[in-house]
C-alpha positions as CSV (number, residue, x, y, z in Angstrom):
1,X,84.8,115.5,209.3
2,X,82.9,116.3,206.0
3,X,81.0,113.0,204.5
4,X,80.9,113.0,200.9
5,X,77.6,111.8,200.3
6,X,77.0,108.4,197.6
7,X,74.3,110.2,195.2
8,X,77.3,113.0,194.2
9,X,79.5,109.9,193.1
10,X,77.5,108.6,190.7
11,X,78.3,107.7,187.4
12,X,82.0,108.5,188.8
13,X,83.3,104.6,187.7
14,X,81.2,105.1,184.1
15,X,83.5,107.8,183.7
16,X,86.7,105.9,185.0
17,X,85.8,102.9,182.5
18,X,85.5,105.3,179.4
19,X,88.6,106.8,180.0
20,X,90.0,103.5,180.4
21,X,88.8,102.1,177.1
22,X,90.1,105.4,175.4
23,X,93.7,105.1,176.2
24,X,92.8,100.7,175.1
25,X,91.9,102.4,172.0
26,X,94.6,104.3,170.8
27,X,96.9,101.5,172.3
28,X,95.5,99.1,170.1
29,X,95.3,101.7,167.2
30,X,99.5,102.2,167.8
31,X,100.0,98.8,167.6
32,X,98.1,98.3,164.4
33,X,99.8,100.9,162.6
34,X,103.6,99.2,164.1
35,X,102.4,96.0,162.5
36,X,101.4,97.8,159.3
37,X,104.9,98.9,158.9
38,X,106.8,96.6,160.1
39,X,105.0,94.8,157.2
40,X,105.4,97.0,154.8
41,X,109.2,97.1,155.7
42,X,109.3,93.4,155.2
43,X,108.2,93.4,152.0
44,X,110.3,96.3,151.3
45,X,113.8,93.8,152.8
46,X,112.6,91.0,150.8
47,X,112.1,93.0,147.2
48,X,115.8,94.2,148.1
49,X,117.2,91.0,148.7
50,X,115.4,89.4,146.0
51,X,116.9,92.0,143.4
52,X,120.8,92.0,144.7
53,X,120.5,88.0,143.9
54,X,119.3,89.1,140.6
55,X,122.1,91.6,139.9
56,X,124.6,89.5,141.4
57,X,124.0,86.7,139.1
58,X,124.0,88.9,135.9
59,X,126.8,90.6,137.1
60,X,129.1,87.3,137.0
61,X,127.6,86.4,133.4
62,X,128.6,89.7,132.2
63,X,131.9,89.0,133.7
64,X,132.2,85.4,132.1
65,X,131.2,87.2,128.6
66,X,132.7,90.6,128.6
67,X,132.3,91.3,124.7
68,X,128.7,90.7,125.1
69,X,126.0,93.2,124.0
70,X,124.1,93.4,127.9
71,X,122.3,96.9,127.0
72,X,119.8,95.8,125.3
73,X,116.4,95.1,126.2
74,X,115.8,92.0,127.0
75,X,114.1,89.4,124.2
76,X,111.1,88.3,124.1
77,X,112.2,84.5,123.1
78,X,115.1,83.0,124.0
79,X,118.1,83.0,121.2
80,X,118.8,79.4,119.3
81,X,121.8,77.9,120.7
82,X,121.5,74.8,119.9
83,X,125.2,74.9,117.9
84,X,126.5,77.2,120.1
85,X,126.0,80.9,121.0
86,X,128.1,84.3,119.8
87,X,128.9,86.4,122.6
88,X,125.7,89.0,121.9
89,X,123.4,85.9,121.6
90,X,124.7,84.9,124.8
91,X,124.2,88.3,126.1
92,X,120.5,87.9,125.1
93,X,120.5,84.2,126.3
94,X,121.4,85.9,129.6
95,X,119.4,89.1,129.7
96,X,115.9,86.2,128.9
97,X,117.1,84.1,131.8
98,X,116.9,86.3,134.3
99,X,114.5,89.1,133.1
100,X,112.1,85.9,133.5
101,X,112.9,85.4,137.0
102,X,112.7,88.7,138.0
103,X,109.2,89.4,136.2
104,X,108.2,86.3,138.3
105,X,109.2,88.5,141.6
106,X,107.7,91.7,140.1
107,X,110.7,93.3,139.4
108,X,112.0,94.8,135.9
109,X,115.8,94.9,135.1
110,X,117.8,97.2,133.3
111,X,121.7,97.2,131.7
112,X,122.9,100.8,131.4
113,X,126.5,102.7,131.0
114,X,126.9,104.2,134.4
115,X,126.9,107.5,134.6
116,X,129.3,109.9,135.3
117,X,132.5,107.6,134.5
118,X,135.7,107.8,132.3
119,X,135.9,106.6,128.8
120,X,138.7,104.6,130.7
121,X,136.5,103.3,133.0
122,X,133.3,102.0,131.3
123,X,131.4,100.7,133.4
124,X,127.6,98.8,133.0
125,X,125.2,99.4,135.9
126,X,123.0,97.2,136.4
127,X,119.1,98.1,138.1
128,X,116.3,96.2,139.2
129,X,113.4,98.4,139.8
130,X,110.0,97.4,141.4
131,X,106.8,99.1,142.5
132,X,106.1,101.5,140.8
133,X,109.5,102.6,139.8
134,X,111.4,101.9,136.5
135,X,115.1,100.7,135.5
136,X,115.7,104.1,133.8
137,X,117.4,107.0,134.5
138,X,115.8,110.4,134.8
139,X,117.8,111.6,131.5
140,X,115.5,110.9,128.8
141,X,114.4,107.6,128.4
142,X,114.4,106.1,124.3
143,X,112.4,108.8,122.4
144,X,110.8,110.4,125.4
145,X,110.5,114.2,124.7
146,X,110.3,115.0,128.9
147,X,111.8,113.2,132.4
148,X,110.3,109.9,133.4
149,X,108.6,110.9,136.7
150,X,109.2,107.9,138.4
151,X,113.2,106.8,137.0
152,X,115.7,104.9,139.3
153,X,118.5,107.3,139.6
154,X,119.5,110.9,138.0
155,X,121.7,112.0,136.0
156,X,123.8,112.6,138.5
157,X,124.1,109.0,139.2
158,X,122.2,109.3,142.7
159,X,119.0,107.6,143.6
160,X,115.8,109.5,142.6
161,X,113.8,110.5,146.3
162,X,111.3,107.8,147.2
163,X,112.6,104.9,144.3
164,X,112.3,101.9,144.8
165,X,115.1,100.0,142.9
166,X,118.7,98.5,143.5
167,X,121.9,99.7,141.0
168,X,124.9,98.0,141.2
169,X,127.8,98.4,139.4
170,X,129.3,95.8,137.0
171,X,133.5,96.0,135.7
């Protein structure tokens, strides 16, 4: 029977120990980057559900004042309405209210015709945009000579790749 003799063995369990803490390692280094987005997917659920309050909510004021003015951008003061409001200050009454909120979650809001749809069938779209996306389409944006780089949706009507905003439709 062949003895293996102690003096070849050593530094055998040295070895066994950094192999160990190796595979430790990148275990630890796995998890860290699940937690990282898992967070980052969070964040990502919450800006969502923040935003489809938001466009819910202007959604049923633009249903409860239908011949108001909602394309607009939104002012910087809120409207006097002390003796009552026309349907366009109302609109702007409207467009404050909530802009405000939403500013306060870091998200911008925009009012636009949707795209692709009948004379027949009008219809407003309403975005909330965050990050570093805005509430405009790719088609050009006021006076802008070239496409916004980091627009909501195309002309098209379909999401631009990597956005992060919300439309929703409003009739």
């Amino acid at each position: 029977m062949l003895m293996i003799n102690a003096s070849s063995q050593k530094g055998v369990g040295l070895m066994e120990v950094l192999v160990a803490m190796l595979i430790l390692v990148i275990a630890i280094l796995g998890y860290a980057a699940l937690q990282v987005k898992a967070t980052a997917a969070t964040e990502e659920s919450m800006k969502r559900s923040d935003a489809l309050i938001l466009l819910n909510g202007l959604a049923e004021k633009i249903r409860l004042n239908p011949t108001g003015n909602y394309k607009v951008a939104a002012p910087s003061a809120l409207p006097n309405c002390n003796s009552g409001c026309n349907a366009n200050n109302q609109a702007l009454y409207d467009l404050k209210q909530y802009g405000d909120v939403a500013s306060t979650k870091k998200i911008t809001l925009g009012v636009i015709d949707c795209l692709n749809t009948s004379e027949s069938q009008k219809r407003l779209c309403l975005i909330a945009a965050w990050n570093d996306t805005e509430a405009i389409t790719n088609a050009k944006a006021s006076s802008e000579a070239e496409e916004p780089e980091n627009a909501c949706i195309k002309t098209d009507g379909k999401y631009v790749g990597d956005s992060n905003c919300l439309v929703l439709e409003a009739y």
